[in-house]
C-alpha positions as CSV (number, residue, x, y, z in Angstrom):
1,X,-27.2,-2.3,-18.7
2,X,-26.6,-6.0,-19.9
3,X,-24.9,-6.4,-23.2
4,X,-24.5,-9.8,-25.0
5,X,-20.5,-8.8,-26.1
6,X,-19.7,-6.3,-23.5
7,X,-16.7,-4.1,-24.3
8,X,-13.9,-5.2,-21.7
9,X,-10.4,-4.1,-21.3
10,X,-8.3,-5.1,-18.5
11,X,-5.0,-3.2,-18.0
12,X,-1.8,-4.0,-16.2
13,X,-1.8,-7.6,-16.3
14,X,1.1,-10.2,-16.4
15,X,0.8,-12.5,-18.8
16,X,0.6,-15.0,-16.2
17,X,-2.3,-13.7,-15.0
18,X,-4.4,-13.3,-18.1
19,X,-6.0,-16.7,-17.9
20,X,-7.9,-16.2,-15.0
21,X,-9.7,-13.2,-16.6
22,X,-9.8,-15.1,-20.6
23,X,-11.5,-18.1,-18.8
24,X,-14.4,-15.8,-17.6
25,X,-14.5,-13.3,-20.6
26,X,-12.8,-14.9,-23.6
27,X,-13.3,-11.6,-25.6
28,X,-11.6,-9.1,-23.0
29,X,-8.7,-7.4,-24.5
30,X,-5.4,-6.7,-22.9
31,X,-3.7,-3.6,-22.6
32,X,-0.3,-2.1,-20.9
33,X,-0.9,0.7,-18.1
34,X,-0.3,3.2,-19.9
35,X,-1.9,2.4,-22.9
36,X,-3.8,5.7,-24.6
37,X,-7.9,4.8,-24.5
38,X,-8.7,7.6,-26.3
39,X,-7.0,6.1,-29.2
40,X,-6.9,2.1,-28.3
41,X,-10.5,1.5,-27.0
42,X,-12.4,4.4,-27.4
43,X,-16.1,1.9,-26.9
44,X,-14.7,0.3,-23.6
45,X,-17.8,0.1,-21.2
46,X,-16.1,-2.1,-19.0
47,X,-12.4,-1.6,-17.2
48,X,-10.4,-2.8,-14.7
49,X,-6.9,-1.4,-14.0
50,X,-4.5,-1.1,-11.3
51,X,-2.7,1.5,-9.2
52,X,0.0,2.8,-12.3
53,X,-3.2,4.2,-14.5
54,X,-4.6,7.3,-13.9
55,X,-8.1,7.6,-14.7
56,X,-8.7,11.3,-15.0
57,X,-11.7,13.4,-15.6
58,X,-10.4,14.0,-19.5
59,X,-9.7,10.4,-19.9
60,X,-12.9,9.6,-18.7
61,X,-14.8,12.2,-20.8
62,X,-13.1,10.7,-23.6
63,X,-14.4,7.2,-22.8
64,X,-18.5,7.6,-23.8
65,X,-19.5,4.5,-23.4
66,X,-17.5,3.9,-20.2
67,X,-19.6,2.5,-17.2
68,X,-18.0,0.4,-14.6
69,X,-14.4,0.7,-13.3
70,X,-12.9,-2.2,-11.3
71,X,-9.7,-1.3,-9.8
72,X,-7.6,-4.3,-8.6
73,X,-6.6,-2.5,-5.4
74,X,-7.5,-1.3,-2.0
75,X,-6.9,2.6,-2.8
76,X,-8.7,4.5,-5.0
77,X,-7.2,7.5,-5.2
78,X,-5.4,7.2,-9.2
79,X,-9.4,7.5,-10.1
80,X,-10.9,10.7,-10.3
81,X,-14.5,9.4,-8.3
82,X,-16.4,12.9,-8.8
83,X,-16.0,12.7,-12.7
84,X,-17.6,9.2,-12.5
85,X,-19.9,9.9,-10.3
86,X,-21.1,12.7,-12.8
87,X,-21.2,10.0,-15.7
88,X,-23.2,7.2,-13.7
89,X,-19.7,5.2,-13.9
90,X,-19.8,2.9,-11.0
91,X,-16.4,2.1,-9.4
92,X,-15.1,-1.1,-7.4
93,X,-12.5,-1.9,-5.8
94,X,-11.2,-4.5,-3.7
95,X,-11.4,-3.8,0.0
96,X,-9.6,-6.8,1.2
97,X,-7.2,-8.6,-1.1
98,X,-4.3,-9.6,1.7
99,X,-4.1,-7.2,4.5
100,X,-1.5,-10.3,5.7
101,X,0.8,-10.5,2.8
102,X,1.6,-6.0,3.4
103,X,1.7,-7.1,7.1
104,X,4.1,-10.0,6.9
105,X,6.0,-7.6,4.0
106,X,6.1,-5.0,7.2
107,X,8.6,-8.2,9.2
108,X,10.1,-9.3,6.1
109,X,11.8,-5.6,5.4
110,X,12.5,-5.3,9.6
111,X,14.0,-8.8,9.8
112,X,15.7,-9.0,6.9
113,X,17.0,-5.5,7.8
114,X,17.8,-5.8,11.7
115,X,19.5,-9.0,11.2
116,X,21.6,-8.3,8.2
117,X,20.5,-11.2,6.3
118,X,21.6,-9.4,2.9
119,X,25.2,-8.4,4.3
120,X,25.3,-12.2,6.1
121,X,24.8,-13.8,3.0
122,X,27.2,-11.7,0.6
123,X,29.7,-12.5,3.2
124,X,29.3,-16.4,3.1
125,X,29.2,-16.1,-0.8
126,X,32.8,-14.2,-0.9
127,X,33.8,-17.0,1.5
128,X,34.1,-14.9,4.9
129,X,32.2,-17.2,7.3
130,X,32.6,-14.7,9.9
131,X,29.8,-12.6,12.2
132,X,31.5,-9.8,13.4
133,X,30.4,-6.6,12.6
134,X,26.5,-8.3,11.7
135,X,25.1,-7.8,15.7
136,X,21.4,-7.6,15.1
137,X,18.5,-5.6,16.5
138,X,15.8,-7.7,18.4
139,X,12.3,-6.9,18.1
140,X,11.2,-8.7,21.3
141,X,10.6,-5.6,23.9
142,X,10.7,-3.1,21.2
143,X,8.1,-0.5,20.5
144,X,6.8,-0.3,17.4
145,X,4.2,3.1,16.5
146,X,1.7,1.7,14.3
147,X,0.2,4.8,12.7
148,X,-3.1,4.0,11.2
149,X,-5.3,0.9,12.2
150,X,-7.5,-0.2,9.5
151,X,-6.9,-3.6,8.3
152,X,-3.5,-3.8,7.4
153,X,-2.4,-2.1,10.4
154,X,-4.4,-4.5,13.0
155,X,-2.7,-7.5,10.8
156,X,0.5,-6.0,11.8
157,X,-0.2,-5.0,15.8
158,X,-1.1,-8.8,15.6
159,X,2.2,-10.1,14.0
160,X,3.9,-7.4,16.8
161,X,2.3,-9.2,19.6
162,X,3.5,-12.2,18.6
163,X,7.1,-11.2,19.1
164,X,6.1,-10.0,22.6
165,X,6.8,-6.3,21.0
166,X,5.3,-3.1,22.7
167,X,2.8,-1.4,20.6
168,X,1.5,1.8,20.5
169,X,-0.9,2.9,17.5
170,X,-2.7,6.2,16.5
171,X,-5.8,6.5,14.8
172,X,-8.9,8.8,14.6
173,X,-10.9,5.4,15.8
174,X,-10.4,3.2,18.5
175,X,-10.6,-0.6,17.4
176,X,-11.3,-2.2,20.7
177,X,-10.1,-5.7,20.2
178,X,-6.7,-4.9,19.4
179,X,-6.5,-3.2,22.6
180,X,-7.9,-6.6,24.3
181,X,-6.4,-9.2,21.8
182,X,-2.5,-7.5,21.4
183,X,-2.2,-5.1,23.9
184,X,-2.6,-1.8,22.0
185,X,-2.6,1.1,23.5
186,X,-3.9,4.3,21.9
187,X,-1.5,7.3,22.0
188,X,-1.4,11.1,20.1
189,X,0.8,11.1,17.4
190,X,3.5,13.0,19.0
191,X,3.8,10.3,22.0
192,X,3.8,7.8,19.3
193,X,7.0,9.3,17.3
194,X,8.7,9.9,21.0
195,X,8.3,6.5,21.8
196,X,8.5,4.4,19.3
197,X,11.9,2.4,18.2
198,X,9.7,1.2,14.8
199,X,7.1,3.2,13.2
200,X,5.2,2.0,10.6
201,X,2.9,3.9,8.5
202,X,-0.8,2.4,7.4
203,X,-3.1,5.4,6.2
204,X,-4.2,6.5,3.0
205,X,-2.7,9.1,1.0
206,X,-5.3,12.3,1.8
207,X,-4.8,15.7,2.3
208,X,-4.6,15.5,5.9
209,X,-2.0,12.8,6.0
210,X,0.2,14.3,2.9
211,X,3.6,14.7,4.1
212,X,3.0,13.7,7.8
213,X,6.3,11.9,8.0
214,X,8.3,15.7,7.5
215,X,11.0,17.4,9.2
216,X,8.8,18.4,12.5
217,X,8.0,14.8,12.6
218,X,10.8,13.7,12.3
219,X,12.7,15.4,15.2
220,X,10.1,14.6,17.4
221,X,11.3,10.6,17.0
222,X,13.6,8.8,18.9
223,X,17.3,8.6,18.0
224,X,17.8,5.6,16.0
225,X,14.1,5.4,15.3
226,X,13.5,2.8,12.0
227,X,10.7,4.4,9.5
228,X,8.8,1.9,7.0
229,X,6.6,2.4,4.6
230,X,4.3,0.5,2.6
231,X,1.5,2.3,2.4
232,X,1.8,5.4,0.2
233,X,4.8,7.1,-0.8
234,X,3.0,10.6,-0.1
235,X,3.2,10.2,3.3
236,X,6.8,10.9,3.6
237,X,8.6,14.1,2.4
238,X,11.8,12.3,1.1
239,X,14.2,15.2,1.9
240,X,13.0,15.2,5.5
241,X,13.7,11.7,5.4
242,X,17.1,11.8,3.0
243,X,18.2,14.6,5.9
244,X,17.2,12.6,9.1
245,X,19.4,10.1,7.7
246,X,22.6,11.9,7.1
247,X,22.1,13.2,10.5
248,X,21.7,9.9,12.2
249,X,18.6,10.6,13.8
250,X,16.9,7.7,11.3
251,X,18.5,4.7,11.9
252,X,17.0,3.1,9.3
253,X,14.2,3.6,6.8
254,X,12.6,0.8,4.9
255,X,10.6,2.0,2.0
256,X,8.2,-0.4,-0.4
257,X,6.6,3.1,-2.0
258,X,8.2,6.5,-2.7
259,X,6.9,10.3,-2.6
260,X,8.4,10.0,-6.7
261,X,8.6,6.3,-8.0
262,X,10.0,7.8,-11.3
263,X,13.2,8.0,-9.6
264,X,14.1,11.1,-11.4
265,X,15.0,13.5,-9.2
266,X,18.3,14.0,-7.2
267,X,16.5,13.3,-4.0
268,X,15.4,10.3,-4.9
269,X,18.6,8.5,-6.1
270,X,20.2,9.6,-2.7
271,X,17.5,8.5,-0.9
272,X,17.2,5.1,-2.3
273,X,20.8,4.7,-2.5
274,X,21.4,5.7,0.9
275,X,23.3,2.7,2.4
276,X,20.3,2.5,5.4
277,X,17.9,2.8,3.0
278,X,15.8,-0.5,2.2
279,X,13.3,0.0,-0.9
280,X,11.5,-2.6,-3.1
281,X,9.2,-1.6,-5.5
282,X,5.7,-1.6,-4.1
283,X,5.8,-5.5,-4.1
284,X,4.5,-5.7,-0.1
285,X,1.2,-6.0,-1.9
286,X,2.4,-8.9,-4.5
287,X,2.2,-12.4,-3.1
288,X,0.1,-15.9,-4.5
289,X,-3.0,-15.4,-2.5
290,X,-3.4,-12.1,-2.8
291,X,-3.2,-11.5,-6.3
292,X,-5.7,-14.3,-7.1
293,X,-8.2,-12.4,-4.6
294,X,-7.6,-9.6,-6.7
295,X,-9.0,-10.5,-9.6
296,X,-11.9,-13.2,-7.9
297,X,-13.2,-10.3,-6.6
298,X,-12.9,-7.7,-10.0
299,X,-14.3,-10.7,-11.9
300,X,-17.2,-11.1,-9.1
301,X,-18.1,-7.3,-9.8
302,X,-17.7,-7.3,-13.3
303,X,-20.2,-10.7,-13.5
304,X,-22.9,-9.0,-10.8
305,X,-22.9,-6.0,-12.8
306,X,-23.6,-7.6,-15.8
307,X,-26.4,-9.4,-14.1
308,X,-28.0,-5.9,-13.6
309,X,-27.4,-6.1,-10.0
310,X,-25.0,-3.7,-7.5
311,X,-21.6,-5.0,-7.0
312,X,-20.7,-5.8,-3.1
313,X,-17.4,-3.8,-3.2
314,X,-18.9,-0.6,-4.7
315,X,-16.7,2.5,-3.3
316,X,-17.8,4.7,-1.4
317,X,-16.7,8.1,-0.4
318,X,-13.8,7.0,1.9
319,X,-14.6,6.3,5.5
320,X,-12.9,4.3,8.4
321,X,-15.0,1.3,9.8
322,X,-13.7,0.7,13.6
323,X,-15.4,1.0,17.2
324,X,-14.9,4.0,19.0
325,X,-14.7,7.5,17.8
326,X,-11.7,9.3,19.5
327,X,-12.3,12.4,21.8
């Protein structure tokens, strides 16, 4: 397994970043995220990309020497995991690189948002020094649906409890402490979308939760209710979305990912053009301490691998590690 020169290519790095993985392999090579392996590094044995390559089952057939994958993120689902599986590829990810920095990204978009910082400070810069029309939306007393508790969403019921919010969350597992620690309480989804003033959306992207944010969802909310989402852009049918904001019934939605992040289709512009539409482009994820965890813990594989031993974020078929199985 151990090779003296091992074949590394790392994709989808800034150029800020590339000394952190040059002082560990001096000899890795650096290519964009869409680079074409076939043609550009055919004897790769070692790669590490992020969430904008695909690694499909004819890429990886035309990869032969191909045999560990280190994705520099928590999903896993741009990587096609039965067509490595067949090869012997092993795969890791990185379970854990911030759950904070998406949580804190969660206030930043609601804050920002609810108390018209943007708006505020245009105002001051054309000199109007004036705070009518800017009344804000407080989240103390609020109820916020957190739809999805694995680690990011318990980062963010905790941030919720401390502004003394009321929060509701829906999972297929009860986690105990958040229950005890922030006052959780576990609801169905339809009590949570009735209830909630906030819902924010933590889950994968898997068949079952494809599209969950739709048009029956959606009239099952609250007037007014506020959508984010910086979890998966599936999640959310943007027409749904695009039509529960012309209608009023979305007060706000405040998006970090998109159901199409190519921005190409006439959905899409109106959606993320829509005046009470908030959308950054997946950078929740994108802070200082995150990012160098990222690539600690690729490096960490990558180095244990080598060593001819099993990497400790090895992924597995996907699985949800919490307390209590729901009834």
């Amino acid at each position: 397994m151990t090779t003296t020169h091992p074949r590394i290519v790392f994709l989808d790095v800034d150029p800020q970043e590339q000394s952190r993985v040059v002082a560990a392999y001096p000899d890795a090579r650096f290519r964009p995220a869409d680079a074409d392996l076939a043609k550009e590094c055919p004897d790769v044995q070692i790669l590490s990309i992020f969430i904008n390559t695909k690694l499909t089952a004819d890429l990886i057939a035309a990869l032969p020497d191909l045999r560990l994958v280190c994705t520099r993120s928590v999903g896993f689902d741009h990587i096609d995991l039965v067509a490595c599986k067949e090869r012997g590829i092993t795969v890791c990810n990185v379970p854990d690189y911030g759950s904070h920095v998406i949580a804190e990204h969660v206030f930043a978009l609601l804050l920002g948002t609810l108390r018209h910082i943007t708006e505020g400070n245009r105002r001051v810069n054309a000199g109007e020094f004036d705070y009518r029309g800017l009344k804000g939306m407080a989240l103390n007393g609020k109820t916020i649906g957190i739809v999805g508790t694995g680690k990011i969403g318990r980062k963010v019921a905790q941030f919720a409890h401390g502004f003394d919010m009321r929060i509701l969350a829906q999972d297929m597992y009860v986690v105990e402490e958040l229950k005890t620690l922030f006052g959780v309480t576990y609801v169905e989804r339809p009590q949570l979308f009735a209830e909630s003033d906030i819902i924010s959306l933590h889950t994968p992207s898997l068949p079952a939760t494809k599209g969950m944010i739709n048009a029956s969802a959606i009239a099952q909310m609250k007037d007014g209710v506020i959508i984010v989402n910086t979890a998966r852009g599936s999640l959310i049918e943007s027409k749904a979305l695009l039509d529960g904001l012309e209608s009023g019934k979305v007060a706000y939605a405040l998006l970090d990912v998109l159901e199409n992040e190519s921005l190409g289709g006439d959905i899409d512009k109106a959606l993320t053009r829509h005046p009470r539409v908030i959308t950054t482009p997946h950078i929740a994820f994108y802070a200082d301490d995150s990012v160098r965890t990222m690539y600690v813990d690729a490096l960490d594989s990558i180095k244990t691998w080598l060593a001819g031993e099993r990497p400790l974020h090895v992924v597995q078929e996907l699985h949800v590690t919490c307390d209590i199985p729901r009834s």
